[in-house]
VOFI-383503 format. One line per field, with one value per residue (C-alpha): x, y, z; residue number from 1; residue in three letters. Coordinates in nm, 3 decimals. Each point is the difference from the previous one (the first is absolute). Layout:
// VOFI-383503
X [X:...]
Y [Y:...]
Z [Z:...]
i [NUM:...]
aa [ALA:...]
// end
This chain:
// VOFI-383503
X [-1.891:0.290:-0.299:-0.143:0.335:0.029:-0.346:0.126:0.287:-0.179:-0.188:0.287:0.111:-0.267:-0.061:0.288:0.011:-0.332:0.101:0.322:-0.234:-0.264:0.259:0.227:-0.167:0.117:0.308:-0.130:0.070:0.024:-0.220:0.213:-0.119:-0.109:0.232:-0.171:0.223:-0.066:0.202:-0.078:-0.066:-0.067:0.346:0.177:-0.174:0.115:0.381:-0.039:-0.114:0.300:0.255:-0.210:0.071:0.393:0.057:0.253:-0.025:0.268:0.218:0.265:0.203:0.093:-0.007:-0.339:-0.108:-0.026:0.141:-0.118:-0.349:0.136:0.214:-0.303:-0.179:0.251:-0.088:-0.330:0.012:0.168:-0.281:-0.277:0.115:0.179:-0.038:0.186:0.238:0.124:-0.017:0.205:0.346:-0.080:0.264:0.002:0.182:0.079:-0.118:-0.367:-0.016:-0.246:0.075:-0.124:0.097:-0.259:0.223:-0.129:-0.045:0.233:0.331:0.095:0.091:-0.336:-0.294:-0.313:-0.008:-0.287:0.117:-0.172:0.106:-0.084:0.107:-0.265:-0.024:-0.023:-0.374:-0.176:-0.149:-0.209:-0.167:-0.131:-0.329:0.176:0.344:0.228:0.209:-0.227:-0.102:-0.405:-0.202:-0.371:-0.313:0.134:0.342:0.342:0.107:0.410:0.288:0.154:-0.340:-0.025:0.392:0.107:-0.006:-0.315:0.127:0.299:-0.212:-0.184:0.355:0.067:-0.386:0.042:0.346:-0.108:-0.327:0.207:0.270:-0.189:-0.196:0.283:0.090:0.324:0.078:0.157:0.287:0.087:-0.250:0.140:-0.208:0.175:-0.032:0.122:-0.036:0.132:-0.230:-0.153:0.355:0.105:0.266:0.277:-0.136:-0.199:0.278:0.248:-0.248:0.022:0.361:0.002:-0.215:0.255:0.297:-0.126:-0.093:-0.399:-0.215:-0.332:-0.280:-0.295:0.012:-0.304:-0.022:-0.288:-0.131:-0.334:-0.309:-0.361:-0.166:-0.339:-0.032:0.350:-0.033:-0.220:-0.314:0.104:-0.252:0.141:0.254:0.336:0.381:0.229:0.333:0.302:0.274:0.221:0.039:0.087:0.300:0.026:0.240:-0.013:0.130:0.126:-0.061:0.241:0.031:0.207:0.068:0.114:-0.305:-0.101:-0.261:-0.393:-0.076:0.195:-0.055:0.145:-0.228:0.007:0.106:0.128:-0.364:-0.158:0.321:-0.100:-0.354:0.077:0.229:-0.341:-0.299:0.255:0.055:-0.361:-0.144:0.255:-0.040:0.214:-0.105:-0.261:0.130:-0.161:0.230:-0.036:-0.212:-0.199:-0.097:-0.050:-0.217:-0.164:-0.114:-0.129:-0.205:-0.072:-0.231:-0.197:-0.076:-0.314:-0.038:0.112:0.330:0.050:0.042:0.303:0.135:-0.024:0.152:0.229:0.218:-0.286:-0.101:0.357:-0.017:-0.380:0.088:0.339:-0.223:-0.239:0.319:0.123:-0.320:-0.093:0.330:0.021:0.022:-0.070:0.211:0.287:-0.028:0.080:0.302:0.318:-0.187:0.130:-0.128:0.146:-0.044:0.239:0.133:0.167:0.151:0.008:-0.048:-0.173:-0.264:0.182:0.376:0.024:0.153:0.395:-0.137:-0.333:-0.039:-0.269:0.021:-0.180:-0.087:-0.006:-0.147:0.190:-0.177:0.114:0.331:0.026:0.315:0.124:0.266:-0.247:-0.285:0.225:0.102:-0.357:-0.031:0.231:-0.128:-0.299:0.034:0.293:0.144:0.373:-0.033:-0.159:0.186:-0.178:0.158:-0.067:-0.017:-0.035:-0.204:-0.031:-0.126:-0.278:0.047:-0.057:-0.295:-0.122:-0.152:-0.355:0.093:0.096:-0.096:0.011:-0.203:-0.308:0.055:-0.064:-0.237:-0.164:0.023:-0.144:-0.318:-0.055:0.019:-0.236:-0.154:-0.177:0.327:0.156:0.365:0.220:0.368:0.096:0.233:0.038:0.033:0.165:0.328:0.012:0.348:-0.078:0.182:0.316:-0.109:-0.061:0.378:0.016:-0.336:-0.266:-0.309:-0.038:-0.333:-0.129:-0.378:-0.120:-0.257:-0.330:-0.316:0.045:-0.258:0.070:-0.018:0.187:0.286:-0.033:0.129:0.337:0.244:-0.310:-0.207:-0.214:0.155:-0.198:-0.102:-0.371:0.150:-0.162:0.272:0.248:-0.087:-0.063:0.383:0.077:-0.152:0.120:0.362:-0.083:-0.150:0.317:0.241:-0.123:0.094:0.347]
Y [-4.339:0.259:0.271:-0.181:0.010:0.353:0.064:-0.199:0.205:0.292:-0.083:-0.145:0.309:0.234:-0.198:-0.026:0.397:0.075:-0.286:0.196:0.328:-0.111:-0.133:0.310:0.117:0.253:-0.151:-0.082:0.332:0.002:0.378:0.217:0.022:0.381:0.217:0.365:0.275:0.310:0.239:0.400:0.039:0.332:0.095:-0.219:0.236:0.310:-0.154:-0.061:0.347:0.112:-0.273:0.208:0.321:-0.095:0.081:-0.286:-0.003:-0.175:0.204:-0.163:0.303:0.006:0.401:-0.029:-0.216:0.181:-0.168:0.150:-0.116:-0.364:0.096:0.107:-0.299:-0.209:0.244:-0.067:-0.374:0.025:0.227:-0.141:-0.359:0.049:-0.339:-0.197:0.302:-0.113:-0.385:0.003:0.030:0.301:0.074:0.151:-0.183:0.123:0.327:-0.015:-0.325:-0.020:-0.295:-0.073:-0.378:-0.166:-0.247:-0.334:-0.300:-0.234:0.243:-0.172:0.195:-0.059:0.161:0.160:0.333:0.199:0.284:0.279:0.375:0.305:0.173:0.129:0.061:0.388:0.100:0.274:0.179:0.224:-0.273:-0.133:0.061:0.006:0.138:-0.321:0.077:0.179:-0.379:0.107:-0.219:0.084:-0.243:-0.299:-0.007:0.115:0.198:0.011:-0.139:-0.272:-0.110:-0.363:-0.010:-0.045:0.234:-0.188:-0.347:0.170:0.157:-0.331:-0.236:0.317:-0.003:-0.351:-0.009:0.295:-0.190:-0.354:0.177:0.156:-0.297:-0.165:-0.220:-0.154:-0.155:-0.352:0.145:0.330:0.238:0.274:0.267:0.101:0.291:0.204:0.345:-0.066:-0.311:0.201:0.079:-0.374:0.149:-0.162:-0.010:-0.305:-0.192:0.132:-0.138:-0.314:-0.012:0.117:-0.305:-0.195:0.138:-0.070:-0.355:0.046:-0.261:0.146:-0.250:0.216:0.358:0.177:0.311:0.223:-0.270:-0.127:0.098:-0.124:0.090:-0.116:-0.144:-0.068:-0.343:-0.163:-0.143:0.074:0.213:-0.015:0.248:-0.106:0.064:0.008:-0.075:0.033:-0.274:0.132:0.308:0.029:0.144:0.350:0.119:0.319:-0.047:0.259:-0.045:0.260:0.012:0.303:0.085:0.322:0.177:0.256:0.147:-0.076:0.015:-0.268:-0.302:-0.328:-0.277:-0.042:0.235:-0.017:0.059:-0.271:-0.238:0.020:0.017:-0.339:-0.098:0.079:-0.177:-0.328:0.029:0.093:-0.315:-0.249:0.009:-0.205:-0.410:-0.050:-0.149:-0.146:0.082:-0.172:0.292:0.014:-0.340:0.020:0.285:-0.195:-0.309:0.235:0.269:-0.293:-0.202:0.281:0.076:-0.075:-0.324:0.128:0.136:-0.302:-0.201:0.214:0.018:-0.372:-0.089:0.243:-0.305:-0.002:0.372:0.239:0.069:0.143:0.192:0.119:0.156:0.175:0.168:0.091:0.189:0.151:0.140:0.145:-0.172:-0.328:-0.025:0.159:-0.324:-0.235:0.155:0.273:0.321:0.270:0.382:0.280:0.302:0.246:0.078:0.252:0.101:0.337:0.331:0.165:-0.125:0.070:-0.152:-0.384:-0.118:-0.109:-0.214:-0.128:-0.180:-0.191:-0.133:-0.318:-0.055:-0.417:-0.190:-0.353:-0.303:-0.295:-0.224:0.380:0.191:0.372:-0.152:-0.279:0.261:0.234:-0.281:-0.084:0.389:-0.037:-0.301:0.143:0.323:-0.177:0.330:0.072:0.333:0.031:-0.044:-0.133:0.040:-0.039:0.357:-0.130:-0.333:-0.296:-0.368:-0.153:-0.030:-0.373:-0.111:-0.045:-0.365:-0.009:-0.359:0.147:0.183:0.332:-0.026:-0.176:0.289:0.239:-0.173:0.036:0.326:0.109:-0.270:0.194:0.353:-0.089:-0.281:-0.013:-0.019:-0.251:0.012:-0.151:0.049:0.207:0.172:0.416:0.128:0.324:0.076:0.019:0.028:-0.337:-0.140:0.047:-0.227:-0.278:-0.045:-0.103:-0.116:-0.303:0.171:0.364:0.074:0.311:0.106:0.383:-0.108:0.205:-0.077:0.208:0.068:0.037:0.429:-0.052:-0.143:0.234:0.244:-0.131:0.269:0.199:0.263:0.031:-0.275:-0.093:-0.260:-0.107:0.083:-0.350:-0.162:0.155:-0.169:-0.340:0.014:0.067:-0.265:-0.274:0.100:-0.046:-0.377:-0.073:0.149:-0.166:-0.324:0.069]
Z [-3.132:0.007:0.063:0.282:0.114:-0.022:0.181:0.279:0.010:0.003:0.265:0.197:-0.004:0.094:0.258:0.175:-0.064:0.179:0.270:0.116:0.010:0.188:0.247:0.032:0.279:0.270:0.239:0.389:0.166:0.399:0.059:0.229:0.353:0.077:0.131:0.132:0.045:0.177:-0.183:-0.044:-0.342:0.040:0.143:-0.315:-0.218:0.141:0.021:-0.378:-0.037:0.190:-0.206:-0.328:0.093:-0.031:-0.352:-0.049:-0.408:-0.191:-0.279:-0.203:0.020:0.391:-0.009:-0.024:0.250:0.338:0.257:0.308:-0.110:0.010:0.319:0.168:-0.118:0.258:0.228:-0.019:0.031:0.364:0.100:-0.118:0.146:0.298:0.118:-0.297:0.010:0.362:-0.082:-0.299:-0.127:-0.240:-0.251:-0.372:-0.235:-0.370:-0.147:0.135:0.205:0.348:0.178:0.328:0.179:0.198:0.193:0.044:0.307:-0.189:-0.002:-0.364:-0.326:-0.175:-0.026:-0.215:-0.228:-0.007:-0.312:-0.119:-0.194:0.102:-0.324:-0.260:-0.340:-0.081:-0.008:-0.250:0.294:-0.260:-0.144:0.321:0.180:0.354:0.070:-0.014:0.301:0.248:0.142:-0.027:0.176:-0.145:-0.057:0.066:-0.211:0.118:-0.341:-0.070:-0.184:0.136:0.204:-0.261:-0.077:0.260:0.306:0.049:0.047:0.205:0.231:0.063:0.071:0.205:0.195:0.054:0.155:0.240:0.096:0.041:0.205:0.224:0.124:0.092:-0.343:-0.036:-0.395:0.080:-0.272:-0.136:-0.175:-0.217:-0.124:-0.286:-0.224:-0.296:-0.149:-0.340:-0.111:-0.283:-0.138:0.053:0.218:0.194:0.369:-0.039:-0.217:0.317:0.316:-0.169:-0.081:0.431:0.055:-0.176:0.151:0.341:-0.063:0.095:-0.163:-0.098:-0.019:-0.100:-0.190:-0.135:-0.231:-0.183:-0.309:-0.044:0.179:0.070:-0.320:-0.196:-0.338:-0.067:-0.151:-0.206:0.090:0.376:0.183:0.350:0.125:-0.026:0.180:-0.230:0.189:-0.281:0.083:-0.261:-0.244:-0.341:-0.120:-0.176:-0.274:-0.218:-0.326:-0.272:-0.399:-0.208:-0.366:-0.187:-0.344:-0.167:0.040:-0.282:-0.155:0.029:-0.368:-0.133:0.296:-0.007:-0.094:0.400:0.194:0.410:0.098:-0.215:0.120:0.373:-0.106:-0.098:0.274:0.231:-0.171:-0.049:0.342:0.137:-0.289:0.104:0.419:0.192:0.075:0.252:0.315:0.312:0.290:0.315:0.168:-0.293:0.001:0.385:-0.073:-0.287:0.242:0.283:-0.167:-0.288:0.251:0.091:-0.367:-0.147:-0.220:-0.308:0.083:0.243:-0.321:-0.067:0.292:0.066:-0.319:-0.135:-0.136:-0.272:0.005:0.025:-0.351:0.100:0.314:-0.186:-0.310:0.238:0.211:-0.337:-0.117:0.342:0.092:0.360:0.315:-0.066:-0.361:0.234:0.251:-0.234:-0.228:-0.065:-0.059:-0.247:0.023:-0.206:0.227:-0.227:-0.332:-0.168:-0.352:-0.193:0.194:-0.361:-0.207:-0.341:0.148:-0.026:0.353:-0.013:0.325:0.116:0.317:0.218:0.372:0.099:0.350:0.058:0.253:0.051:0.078:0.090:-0.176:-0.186:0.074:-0.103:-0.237:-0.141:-0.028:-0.210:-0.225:-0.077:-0.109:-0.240:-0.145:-0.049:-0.128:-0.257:-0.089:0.050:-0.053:0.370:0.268:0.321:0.386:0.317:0.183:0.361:0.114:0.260:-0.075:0.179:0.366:0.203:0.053:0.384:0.146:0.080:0.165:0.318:0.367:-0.111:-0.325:0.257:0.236:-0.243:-0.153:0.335:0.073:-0.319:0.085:0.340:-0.170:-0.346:0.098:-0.348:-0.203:-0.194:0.079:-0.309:-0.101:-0.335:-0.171:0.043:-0.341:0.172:0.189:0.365:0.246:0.150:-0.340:0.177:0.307:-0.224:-0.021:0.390:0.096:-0.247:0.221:-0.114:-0.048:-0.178:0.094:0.069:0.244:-0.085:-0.227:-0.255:-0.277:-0.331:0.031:0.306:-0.216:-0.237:0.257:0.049:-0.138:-0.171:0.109:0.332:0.166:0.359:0.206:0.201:0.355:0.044:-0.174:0.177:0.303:-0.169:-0.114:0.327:0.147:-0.275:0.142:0.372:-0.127:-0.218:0.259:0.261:-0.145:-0.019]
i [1:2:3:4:5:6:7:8:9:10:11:12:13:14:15:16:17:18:19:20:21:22:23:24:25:26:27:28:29:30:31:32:33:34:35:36:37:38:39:40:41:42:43:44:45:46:47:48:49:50:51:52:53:54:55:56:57:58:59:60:61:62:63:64:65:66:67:68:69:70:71:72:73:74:75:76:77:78:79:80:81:82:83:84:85:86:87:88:89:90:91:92:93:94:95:96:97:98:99:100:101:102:103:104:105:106:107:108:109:110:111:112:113:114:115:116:117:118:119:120:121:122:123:124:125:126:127:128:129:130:131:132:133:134:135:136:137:138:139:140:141:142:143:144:145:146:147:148:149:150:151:152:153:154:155:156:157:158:159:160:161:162:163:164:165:166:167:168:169:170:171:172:173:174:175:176:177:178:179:180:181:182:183:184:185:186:187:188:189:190:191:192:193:194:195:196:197:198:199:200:201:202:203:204:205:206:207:208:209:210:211:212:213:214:215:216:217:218:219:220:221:222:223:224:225:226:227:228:229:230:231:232:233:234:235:236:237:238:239:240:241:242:243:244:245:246:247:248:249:250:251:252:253:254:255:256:257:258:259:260:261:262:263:264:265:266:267:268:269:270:271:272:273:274:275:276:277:278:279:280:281:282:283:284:285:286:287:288:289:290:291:292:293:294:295:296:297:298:299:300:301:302:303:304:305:306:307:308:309:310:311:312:313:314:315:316:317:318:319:320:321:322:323:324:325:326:327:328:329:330:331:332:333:334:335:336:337:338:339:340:341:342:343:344:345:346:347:348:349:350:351:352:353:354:355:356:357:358:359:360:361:362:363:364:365:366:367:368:369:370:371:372:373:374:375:376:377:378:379:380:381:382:383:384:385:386:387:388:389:390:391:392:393:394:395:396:397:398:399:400:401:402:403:404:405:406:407:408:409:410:411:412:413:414:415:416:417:418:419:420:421:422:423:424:425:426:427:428:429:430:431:432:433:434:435:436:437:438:439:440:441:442:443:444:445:446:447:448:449:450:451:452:453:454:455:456:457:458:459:460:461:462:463:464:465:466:467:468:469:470:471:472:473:474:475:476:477:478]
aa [UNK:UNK:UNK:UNK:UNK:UNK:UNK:UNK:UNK:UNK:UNK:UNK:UNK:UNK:UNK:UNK:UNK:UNK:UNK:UNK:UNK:UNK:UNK:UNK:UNK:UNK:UNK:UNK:UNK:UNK:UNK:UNK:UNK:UNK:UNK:UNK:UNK:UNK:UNK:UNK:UNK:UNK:UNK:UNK:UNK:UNK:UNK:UNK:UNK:UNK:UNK:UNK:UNK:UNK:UNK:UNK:UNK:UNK:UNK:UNK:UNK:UNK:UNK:UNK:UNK:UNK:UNK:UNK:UNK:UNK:UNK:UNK:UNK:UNK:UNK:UNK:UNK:UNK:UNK:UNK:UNK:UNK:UNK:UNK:UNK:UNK:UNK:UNK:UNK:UNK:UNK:UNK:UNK:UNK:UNK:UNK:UNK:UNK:UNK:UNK:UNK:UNK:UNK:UNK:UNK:UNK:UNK:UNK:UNK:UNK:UNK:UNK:UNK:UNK:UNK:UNK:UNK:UNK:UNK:UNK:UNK:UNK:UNK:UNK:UNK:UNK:UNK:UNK:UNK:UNK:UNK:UNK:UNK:UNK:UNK:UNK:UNK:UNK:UNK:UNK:UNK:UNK:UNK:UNK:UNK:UNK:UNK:UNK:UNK:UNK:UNK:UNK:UNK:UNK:UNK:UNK:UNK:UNK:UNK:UNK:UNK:UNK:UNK:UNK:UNK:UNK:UNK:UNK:UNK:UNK:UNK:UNK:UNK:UNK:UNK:UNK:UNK:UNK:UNK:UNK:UNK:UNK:UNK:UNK:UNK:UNK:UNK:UNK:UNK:UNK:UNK:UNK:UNK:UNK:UNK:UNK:UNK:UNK:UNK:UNK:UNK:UNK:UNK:UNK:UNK:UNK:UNK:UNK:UNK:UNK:UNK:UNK:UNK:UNK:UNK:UNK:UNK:UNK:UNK:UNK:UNK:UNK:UNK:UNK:UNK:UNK:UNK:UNK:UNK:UNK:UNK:UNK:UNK:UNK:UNK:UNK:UNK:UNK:UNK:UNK:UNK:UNK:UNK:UNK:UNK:UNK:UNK:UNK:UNK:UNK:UNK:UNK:UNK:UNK:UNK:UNK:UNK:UNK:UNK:UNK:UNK:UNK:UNK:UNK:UNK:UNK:UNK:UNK:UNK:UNK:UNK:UNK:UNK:UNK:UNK:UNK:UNK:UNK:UNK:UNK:UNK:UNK:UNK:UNK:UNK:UNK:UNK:UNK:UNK:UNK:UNK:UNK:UNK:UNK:UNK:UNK:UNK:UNK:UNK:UNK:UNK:UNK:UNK:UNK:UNK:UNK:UNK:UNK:UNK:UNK:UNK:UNK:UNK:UNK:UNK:UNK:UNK:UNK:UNK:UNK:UNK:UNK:UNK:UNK:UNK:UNK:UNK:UNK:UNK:UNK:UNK:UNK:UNK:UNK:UNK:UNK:UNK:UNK:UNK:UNK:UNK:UNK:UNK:UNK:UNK:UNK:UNK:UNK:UNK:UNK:UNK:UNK:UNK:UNK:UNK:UNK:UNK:UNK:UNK:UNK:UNK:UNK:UNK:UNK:UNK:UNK:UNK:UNK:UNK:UNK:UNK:UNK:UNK:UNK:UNK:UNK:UNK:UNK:UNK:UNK:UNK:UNK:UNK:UNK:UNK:UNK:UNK:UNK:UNK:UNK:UNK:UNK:UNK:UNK:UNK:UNK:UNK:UNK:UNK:UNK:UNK:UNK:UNK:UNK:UNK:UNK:UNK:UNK:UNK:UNK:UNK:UNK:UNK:UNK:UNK:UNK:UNK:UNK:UNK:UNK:UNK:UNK:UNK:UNK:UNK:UNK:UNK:UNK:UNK:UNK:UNK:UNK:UNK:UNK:UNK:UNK:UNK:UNK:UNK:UNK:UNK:UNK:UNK:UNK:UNK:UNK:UNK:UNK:UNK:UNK:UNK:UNK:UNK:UNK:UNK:UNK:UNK:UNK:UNK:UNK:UNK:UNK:UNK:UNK:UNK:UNK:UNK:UNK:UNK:UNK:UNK:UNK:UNK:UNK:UNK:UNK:UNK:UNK]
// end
C-alpha cells in the first residue's frame, strides 16, 4: 500500500511538472507596426570616423589625459549637428559633461535622458591591425577605439536628434542628450548632471545608457536573437586581504607561511560562492527567454520551485555569465607578498573585485569574507564600493515604448529584462528616476564583444546606421 502510494506520488508529481512546461508558452506579443526611416547611413559613418579621430582616452592621472582632444571633441559635436546645436540649451556641466536640452510642447520640469560617453579606454596601438585612432573606414567595418563603447551609440542619439530636428519634431517634454568624458574612470560628471537634475526639480521618466545588446545564443535552449534591456545593475566593491608577520628567512618557514594564509583565504572564498539569488530582473528574464526555450529547459524554467537547487549547481560549475546572474561574485585580480624568492614576506596581500547582487551589500558582503576565510590573522576591508542600484518597472509606458522601438529595429529579437553584471553611469539615475533602462543598441556577435576594450575594435558601417535609426524610433516617442 504505502508503495502504491509513493508511485502515485511520483507521478503526481511529474505530471504536474511536465503540465506547467508544456503550458509556459511565449506571452501574446502585439508585433510593432513598421516604421522606415530614411536616414544617411553613409554620412553617420563618416561623423563616427570624425568623433574616432578625437583621441578622447581616459587616464587616472589627469596629466595625462589631453584635454584639447576632449575639448575638440565638443567642438566637434556643434559642427557635425548644427541643427540640435541651435535647438538646444547646450551647457557643460562637471569636469567633462555635454549636455544639450531639447525643450518640450508641455513647458513642465520632466523629461527623457538619452546618455552616452565619449571617453575610451587606452588602446595598444602596436598590437592592432589598423591604427586605433585614424577612424579607417575599409571593407565594410569602421576600425577605432571607442566605435562599440560608446562613441558609437553617441553618434546615433546625436544622428537621430539632427534628423528629428530638422523635420520639424517637437518632444511633447524635454529631451536631454547627455554625456560624459570620464565614464571609464567612474568620474564625477555623471554623479553631478544628476545631482543638477535634482537641484532643479526635473522629473525624468525614461533614461537609457550603454548595457545589453542584441546578441545570439545567450540563453539556454533559446535560438532566437534576443535584447537584453538591463533594468538594474549590480553593485561593485574591491576588497583588500592583508596578513603580516615578522618576515625572515626562507630556510626555516613557518608551518604556514603569509602566502599559504591567503592561499587559503582565496580557495575558501572561490569553494564557498555566495547564495544563489533570483532577483526580480532575473526572474523577469527567466519567464521571457524561459518560454522560448526548448522542452527540456522549459521544465526548469517553469518550475524552479522544484528545480533551484538544479539550476543553482549548474551556475556553480559553469561560472561566467550566467553563474554571475544569479549571485555575489568574487574575483582576485592581484596579490602580492615577498619581493625575493629566499626572504619570507613581513606582508602578503590580495584584492578581490565583487560583484553585488541583489539583498547583498558592501558591509554584508565583507562580513561573509570573514566568515569564510575564519582567520583573524587577515584582515578584510572595503577599498571603495557601491550596493546594488533600484531596479526599474517594466509595468509602465516607457518600458512598451522601448520595447517597441527595439521590435521596429530587430524585428527577430526577443526583448526581455535582466540584470547587467557590469557598471555603467546610469547607476546614479536610479536614485531619481524607477525607469532607467540600460541597452547599447547594436547586434553584436560574440567576436564583436570580444572587442570592447581589446584589440581591433570596429564596427559593420551597417550597424552604425541601424543604431541610428533605433534612436530616431525611440525618440520619436518621447
Amino acid at each position: 500500500m504505502t508503495g502504491i502510494i509513493i508511485l502515485a506520488a511520483l507521478a503526481l508529481f511529474i505530471g504536474v511538472i511536465v503540465f506547467r512546461a508544456a503550458n509556459f508558452n511565449p506571452k501574446p506579443q502585439k508585433p510593432a507596426e513598421p516604421m522606415e526611416i530614411d536616414l544617411d547611413g553613409k554620412r553617420a559613418a563618416e561623423d563616427l570616423a570624425k568623433m574616432i579621430r578625437c583621441k578622447t582616452v581616459s587616464h587616472s592621472d589627469e596629466d595625462k589625459m589631453d584635454k584639447t582632444q576632449f575639448d575638440a571633441f565638443k567642438k566637434l559635436l556643434n559642427e557635425l549637428y548644427p541643427t540640435v546645436a541651435a535647438a538646444s540649451r547646450l551647457s557643460y556641466p562637471s569636469k567633462t559633461g555635454i549636455l544639450y536640452r531639447i525643450k518640450g510642447k508641455s513647458g513642465e520640469k520632466r523629461g527623457a535622458v538619452f546618455m552616452s560617453h565619449y571617453d575610451v579606454v587606452p588602446a595598444d596601438e602596436a598590437a592592432w591591425e589598423k591604427p586605433a585612432f585614424e577612424g579607417i573606414i575599409e571593407d565594410g567595418y569602421l576600425w577605432g577605439r571607442g566605435t562599440l563603447d560608446t562613441k558609437g551609440t553617441l553618434c546615433g542619439v546625436m544622428e537621430a536628434a539632427e534628423y528629428l530636428l530638422s523635420r520639424g519634431f517637437v518632444p511633447e517634454n524635454d529631451i536631454y542628450l547627455a554625456f560624459s568624458g570620464e565614464e571609464e574612470l567612474a568620474g564625477q560628471t555623471a554623479p553631478d548632471m544628476v545631482k543638477m537634475f535634482e537641484d532643479e526639480g526635473i522629473a525624468l521618466d525614461f533614461v537609457i545608457d550603454e548595457g545589453g545588446a542584441v546578441v545570439d545564443n545567450i540563453f539556454p535552449g533559446v535560438s532566437k536573437p534576443c535584447a537584453l534591456v538591463g533594468i538594474n545593475e549590480k553593485g561593485i566593491m574591491d576588497a583588500r586581504f592583508d596578513i603580516t608577520s615578522a618576515g625572515g628567512h626562507a630556510s626555516a618557514p613557518p608551518a604556514h607561511t603569509l602566502v599559504g594564509e591567503i592561499a587559503d583565504a582565496i580557495c575558501k572564498i572561490e569553494n564557498n560562492p555566495f547564495p544563489m539569488q533570483i532577483t526580480k530582473p532575473v526572474a523577469e528574464m527567466f519567464d521571457t527567454l524561459g518560454r522560448h526555450s526548448t522542452f527540456l529547459y522549459k521544465i526548469i524554467f517553469a518550475n524552479l520551485w522544484c528545480f533551484k537547487p538544479v539550476l543553482n549547481m549548474l551556475c556553480k560549475k559553469s561560472g561566467g555569465e550566467l553563474n554571475a546572474l544569479v549571485r555575489t561574485t568574487v574575483a582576485f585580480t592581484m596579490c602580492g607578498a615577498s619581493m625575493a624568492s629566499n626572504v619570507l614576506a613581513n606582508e602578503a596581500y590580495a584584492v578581490a573585485n565583487l560583484r553585488l547582487c541583489g539583498e547583498d551589500t558592501t558591509a554584508s558582503a565583507i562580513e561573509r569574507l570573514k566568515q569564510t576565510i575564519k582567520n583573524e590573522r587577515i584582515t578584510v576591508t572595503k577599498l571603495h564600493g557601491t550596493d546594488p542600484c533600484n531596479t526599474s518597472s517594466t509595468d509602465c509606458e516607457q518600458w512598451e515604448k522601448l520595447k517597441s522601438a527595439i521590435s521596429q529595429t530587430w524585428p527577430d529579437a526577443l526583448v526581455s529584462p535582466y540584470m547587467m553584471i557590469a557598471a555603467s553611469d546610469s547607476r546614479h539615475y536610479s536614485r531619481i528616476s524607477d525607469r532607467v533602462y540600460r541597452f547599447s543598441c547594436m547586434a553584436l556577435t560574440k567576436e564583436e564583444r570580444g572587442y570592447i576594450h581589446g584589440n581591433n575594435e570596429r564596427i559593420p558601417l551597417g550597424k552604425i546606421a541601424d543604431t541610428a535609426k533605433f534612436y530616431v524610433r525611440l525618440m520619436s516617442r518621447f
